[in-house]
N, C-alpha and C positions, 0 to 999 in steps of 0.2 A: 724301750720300756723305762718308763720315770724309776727313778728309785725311788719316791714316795708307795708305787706298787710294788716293792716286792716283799712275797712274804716270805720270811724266813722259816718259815714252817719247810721249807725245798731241802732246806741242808739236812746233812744224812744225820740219822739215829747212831750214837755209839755206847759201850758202857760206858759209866762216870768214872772208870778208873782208866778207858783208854790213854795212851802216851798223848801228850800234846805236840806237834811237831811245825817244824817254821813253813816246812815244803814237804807235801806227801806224794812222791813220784811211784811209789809200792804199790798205793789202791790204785792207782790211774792204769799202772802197767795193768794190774791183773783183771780189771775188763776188758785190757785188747790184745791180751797178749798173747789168744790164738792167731788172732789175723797175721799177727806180727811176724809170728814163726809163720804163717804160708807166706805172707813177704820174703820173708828171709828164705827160704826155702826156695820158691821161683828167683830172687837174686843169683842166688847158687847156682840155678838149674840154666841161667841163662850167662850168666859171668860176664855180665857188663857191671862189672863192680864201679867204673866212673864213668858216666854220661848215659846210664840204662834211663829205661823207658819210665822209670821213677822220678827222675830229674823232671819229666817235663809237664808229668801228672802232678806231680807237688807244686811246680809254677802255674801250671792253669788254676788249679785250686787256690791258691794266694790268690789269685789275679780277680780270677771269680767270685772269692769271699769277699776281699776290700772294696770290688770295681774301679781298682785301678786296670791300666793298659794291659801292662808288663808285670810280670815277677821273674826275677832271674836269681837262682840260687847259688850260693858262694859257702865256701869255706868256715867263714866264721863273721859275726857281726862286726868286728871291725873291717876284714875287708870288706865289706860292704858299705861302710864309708869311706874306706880307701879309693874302690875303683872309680866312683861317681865324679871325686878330686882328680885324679885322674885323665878321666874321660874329658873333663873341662878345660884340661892344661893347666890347672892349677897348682902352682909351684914357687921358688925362689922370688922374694918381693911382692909376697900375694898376702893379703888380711884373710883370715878365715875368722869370724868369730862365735864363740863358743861361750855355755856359761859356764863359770867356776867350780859350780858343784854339780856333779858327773863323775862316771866312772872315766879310769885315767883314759880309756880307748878315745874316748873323743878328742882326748888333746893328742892324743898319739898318731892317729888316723890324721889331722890336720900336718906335724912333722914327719911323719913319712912320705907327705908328697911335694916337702920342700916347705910348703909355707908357711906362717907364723899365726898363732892360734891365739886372736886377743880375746882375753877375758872378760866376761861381763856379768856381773851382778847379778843377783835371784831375786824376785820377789818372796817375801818373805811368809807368806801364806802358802801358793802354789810352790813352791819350791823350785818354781822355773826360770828361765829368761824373764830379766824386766827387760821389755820393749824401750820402756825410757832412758836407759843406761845403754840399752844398744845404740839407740839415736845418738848418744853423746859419746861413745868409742866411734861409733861410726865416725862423727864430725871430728874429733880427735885426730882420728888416723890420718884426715883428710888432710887436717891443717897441719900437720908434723911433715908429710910428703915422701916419708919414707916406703909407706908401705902400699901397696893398691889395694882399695875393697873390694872383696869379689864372692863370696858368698858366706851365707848368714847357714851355722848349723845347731838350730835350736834342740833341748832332749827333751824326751817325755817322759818325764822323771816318774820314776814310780809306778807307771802305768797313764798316769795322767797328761794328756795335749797341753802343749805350749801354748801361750796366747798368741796364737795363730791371728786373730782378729786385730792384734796391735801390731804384730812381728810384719805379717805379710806387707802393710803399710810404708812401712821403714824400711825394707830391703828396696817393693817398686821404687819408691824416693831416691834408692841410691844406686840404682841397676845393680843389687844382688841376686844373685841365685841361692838359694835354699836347698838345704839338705835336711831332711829331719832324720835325726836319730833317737828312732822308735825300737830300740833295741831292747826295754823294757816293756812296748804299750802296747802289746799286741792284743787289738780288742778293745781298746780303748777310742769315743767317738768325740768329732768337735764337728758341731749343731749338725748331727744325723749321719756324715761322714767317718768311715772307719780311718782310722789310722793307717795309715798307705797309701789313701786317696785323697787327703786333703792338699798335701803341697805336691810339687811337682816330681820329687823325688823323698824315699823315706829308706832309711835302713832300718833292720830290723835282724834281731840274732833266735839264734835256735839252741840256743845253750839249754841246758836239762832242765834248771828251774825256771826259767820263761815259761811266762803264759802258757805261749806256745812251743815245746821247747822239744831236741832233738834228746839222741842218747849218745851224743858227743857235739864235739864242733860242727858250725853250721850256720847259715843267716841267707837273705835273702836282700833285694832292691827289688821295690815297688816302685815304679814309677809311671808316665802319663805319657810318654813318648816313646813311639816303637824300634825309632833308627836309634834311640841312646840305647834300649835295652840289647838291640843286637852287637854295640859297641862293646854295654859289659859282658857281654858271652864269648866276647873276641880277647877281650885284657884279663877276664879269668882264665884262660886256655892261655897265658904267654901272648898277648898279641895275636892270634893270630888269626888266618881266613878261613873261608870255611872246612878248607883240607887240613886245618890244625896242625900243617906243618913252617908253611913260612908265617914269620911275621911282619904284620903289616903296618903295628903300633906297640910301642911298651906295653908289655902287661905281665902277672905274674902269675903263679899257681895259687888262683881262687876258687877250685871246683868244688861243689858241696857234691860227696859222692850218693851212689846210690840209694845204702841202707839209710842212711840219714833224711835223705828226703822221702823214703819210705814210711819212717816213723812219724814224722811231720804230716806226711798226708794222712796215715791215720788218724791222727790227731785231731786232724783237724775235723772229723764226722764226730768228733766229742765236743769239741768246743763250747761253741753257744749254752750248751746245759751247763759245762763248769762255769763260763762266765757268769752265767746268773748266780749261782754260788757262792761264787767271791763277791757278787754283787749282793747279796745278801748276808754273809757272814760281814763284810764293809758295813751295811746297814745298821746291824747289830751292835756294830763299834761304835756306831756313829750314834747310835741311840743311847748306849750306857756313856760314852765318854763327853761327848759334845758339850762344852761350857765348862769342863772340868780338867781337860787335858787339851794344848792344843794339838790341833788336827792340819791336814793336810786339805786344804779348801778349792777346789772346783771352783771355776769361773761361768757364768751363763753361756749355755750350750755345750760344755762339756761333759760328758763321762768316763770316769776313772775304770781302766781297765785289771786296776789294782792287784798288779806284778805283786807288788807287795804294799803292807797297809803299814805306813809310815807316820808316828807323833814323835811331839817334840819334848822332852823333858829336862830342864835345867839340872839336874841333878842324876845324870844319865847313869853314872856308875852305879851309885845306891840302889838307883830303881834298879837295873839289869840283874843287880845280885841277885835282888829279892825276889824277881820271875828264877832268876835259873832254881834258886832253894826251893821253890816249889814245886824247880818240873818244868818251869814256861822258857820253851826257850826265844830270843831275840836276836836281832839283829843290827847291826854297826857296820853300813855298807859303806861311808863315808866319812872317813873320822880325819879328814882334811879335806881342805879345798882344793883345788887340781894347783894354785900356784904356792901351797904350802908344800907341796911334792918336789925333791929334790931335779929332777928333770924338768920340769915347767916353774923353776923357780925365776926362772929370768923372765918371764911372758908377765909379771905382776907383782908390782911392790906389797910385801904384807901391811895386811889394814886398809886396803887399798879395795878391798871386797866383803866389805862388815857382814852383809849379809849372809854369803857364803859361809864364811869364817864360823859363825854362829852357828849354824846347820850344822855345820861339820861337830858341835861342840854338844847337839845336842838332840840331833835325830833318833830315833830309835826304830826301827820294824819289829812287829809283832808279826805271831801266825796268820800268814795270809795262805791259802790254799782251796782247792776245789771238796775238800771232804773235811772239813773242819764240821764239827757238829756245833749246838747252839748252847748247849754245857760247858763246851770248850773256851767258846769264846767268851761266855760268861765271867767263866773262871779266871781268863785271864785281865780282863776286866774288873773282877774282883781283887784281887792281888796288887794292880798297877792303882786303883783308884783308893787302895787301903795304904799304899805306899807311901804315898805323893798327900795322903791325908784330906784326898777331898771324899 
């Protein structure tokens, strides 16, 4: 669906004095939250609390919604970048690169499997990997010789696809593997492609406010290959074969248990209508703000799967006050760059990532959510565009 077609007339009716809120996981519960309790209910009745017959319905259903291969569900969205590194042997004297502004799991997931997680610059619109700053770490790393390149882990910031159309180019060129961390985009498409089906492997988390999100820790690997999916089924269980007693390879406790992939596959028969929603209330922003506030810009062929609806404003503190005094509340997911963070302080000279560094100075998120009304977002529309004085 274009987003020129949608109409915002879809977003739900509320009073004008209803609360505003960043994430509303209350109204989402209380549509399904019969089903939920007979889930729950048959979990109990059957007491496979880790590995029941939930686990494998919630991966078909990933698998089948993205069309990717595989879906293999884990613990949490970082191990889901974890085990992929992993699986690859990537470790000690291994290049992973990553971009700067992310949440810290991406550079985390890259040092927990030994290897070094070079940093790479944003473009400043998307708020993603610039492709042409990875070409030039990449030739960097090369010519230093210290480190080997070995796979590219671009994010999907926001909701929104990397530029897959530049990135994918530059890894063939240097025999990288790709990992995307979709841990934000679920539901998010680049030209027709869901998120999990575009590169050959993607993580993605199931934390509460995600898109798609569980009622604890949680995440999955989407991927295009059947023997790597069976490998993370083996390194979330410890290693191990299929009697889950010996091990046959390193791995650790990654298992996403039952009830959790229960909620997700509920979920997931919602989905599509809340995505329109967000893609609608988005629409709305994008019609009141657009030319007055900078915004977070789509590249051709993408759509933003709009985890959350992200602008930029120079003067972030003042503006934030003046949403919270009225009720509107925001967000400041990233108020450093990952190598302004004391643990990734050594992966990246300061200054050395402008772009980043800027974001981090000056992002804000507004209500983004599936039951946001068209009052609402009005409203807070009115407030940020009386603020900032345009």
């Amino acid at each position: 669906m274009a987003y020129s077609d949608i109409d915002t007339s879809i977003l739900i009716d509320l009073p004008a004095d209803a609360p505003i809120q960043l994430f509303d996981l209350k109204s989402q519960q209380a549509s399904i939250r019969p089903a939920l309790e007979k889930r729950w209910t048959d979990i109990l009745d059957h007491g496979r609390y880790i590995g029941g017959p939930e686990v494998d319905e919630c991966e078909k259903a990933l698998a089948d919604f993205t069309g990717c291969t595989e879906a293999v569900a884990v613990g949490s969205g970082t191990q889901a970048l974890v085990m992929p590194l992993l699986a690859m042997g990537i470790g000690a004297g291994d290049a992973v690169f990553i971009p700067g502004f992310t949440y810290n799991a991406t550079a985390n997931a890259v040092l927990l499997a030994g290897a070094f997680p070079v940093i790479v610059d944003i473009d400043p619109v998307t708020f993603n990997m610039d492709a042409e700053d990875l070409a030039r770490k990449v030739e960097a790393v090369k010519a230093k010789g210290e480190l080997t390149p070995r796979v590219v882990m671009p994010v999907d910031l926001y909701g929104l696809p990397a530029d897959y159309d530049a990135i994918v180019p530059v890894a063939e060129a240097h025999g990288l593997r790709i990992i995307a961390d979709g841990a934000q985009a679920f539901g998010g498409k680049h030209r027709g492609k869901w998120i999990g089906n575009i590169v050959e492997i993607t993580a993605t988390s199931f934390y509460p406010t995600k898109t798609l999100g569980g009622y604890g820790d949680g995440g999955a690997i989407l991927c295009q290959d059947a023997d790597f999916a069976d490998r993370m089924r083996s390194i979330r269980w410890h290693g191990t074969g299929d009697n889950r007693k010996e091990s046959i390879r390193v791995g650790i406790n990654g298992r996403c248990d039952s009830i959790q992939c229960a909620v997700v596959a509920e979920k997931l028969g919602l989905f599509e209508a809340e995505r329109e929603r967000r893609i609608a209330a988005a629409a709305l922003y994008k019609q009141r703000l657009s030319g007055k506030v900078a915004l977070q810009g789509a590249l051709e062929g993408q759509e933003n799967g709009y985890g959350l609806y992200t602008v930029r404003v120079p003067n972030r503190t003042e503006v934030r006050k003046t949403l919270g005094d009225a009720g509107i509340p925001s967000g400041i997911y990233y108020d450093m760059a990952i190598h302004q963070m004391p643990a990734f302080a050594h992966c990246a000279e300061y200054g050395s990532l402008p772009h980043c560094e800027l974001a981090a100075q000056e992002s804000l998120s507004l209500p983004m959510h599936p039951y946001l009304s068209a009052g609402q977002v009005n409203k807070v529309c009115d407030v940020l565009l009386e603020t900032i004085g345009a």
